[in-house]
C-alpha positions as CSV (number, residue, x, y, z in Angstrom):
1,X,22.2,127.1,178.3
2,X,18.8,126.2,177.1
3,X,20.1,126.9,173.5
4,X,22.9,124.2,174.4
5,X,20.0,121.5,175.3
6,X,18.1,122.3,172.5
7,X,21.0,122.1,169.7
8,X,21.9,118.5,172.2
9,X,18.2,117.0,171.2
10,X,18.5,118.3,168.0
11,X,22.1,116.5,167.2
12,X,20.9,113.3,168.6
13,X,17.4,113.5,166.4
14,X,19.7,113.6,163.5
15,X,22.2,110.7,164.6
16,X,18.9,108.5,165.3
17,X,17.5,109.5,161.8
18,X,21.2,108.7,160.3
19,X,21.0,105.2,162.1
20,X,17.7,104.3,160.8
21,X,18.7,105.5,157.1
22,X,22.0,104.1,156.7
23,X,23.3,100.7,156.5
24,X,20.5,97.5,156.7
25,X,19.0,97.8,160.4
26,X,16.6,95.7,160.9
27,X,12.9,96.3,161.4
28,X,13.4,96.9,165.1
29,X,16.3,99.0,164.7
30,X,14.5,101.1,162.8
31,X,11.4,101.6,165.1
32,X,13.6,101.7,167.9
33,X,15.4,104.7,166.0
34,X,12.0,106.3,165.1
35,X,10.4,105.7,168.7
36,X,13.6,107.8,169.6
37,X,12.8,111.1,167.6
38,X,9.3,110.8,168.7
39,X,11.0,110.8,172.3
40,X,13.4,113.7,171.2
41,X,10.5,115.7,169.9
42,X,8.7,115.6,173.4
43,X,11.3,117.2,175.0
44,X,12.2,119.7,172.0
45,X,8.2,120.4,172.7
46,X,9.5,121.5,176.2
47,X,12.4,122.8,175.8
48,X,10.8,125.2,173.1
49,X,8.1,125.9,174.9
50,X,10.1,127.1,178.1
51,X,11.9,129.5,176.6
52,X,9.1,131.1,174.4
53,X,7.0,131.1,177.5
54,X,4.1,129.2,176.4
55,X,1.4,128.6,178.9
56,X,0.4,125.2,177.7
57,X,4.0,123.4,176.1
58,X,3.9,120.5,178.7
59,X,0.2,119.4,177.7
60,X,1.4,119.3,173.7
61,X,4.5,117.6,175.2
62,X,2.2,115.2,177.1
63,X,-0.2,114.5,174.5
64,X,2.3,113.9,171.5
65,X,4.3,111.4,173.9
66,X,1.0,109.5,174.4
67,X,0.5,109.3,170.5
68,X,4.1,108.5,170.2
69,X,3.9,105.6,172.7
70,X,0.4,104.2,171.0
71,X,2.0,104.1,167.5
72,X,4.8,102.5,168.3
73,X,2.7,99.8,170.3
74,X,0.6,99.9,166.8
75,X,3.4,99.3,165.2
76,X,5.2,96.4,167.1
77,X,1.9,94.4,167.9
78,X,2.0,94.8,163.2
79,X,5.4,93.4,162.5
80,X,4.9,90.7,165.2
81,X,1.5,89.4,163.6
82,X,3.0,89.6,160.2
83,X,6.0,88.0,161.1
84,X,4.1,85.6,162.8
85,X,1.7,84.9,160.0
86,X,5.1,84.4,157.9
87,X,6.0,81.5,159.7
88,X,3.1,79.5,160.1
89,X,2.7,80.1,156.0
90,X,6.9,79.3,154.9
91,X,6.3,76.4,157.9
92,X,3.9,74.6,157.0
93,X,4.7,73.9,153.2
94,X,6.9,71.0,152.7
């Protein structure tokens, strides 16, 4: 059964990695994608932990979702100041 949930996280990594590739997403699709298989990899940390028996999987797990969640603050706070900043510069001009 564990095998089944990690092939699950797995499948869905690769479907939010096809969705951010393919097509013309926007920005925010894309982060929103990426922010995903950051998500997906916290609980493939588990999930692989568990079953190999290591003593300390849920304080990698922990700590990589903490990174994950700061970088994709980071991230947002940039593409809202620089889209910000490109419409007070293409607003202004007449």
């Amino acid at each position: 059964m564990l095998t089944v949930a990690i092939l699950a996280v797995l499948i869905t990594m690769v479907l939010a990695l096809v969705r951010a590739f393919s097509g013309r997403p926007s920005v925010y699709d894309r982060l929103v994608a990426a922010n995903l298989c950051g998500t997906k990899t916290v609980l493939l940390i588990a999930l692989g932990g568990y079953s190999l028996q290591w003593h300390s999987f849920l304080d990698i797990a922990l700590l990589y979702a903490m990174v994950n969640f700061v970088g994709t603050i980071a991230v947002m706070r940039f593409f809202e100041y620089s889209d910000a900043a490109e419409e007070t510069d293409t607003g202004g001009s007449v």
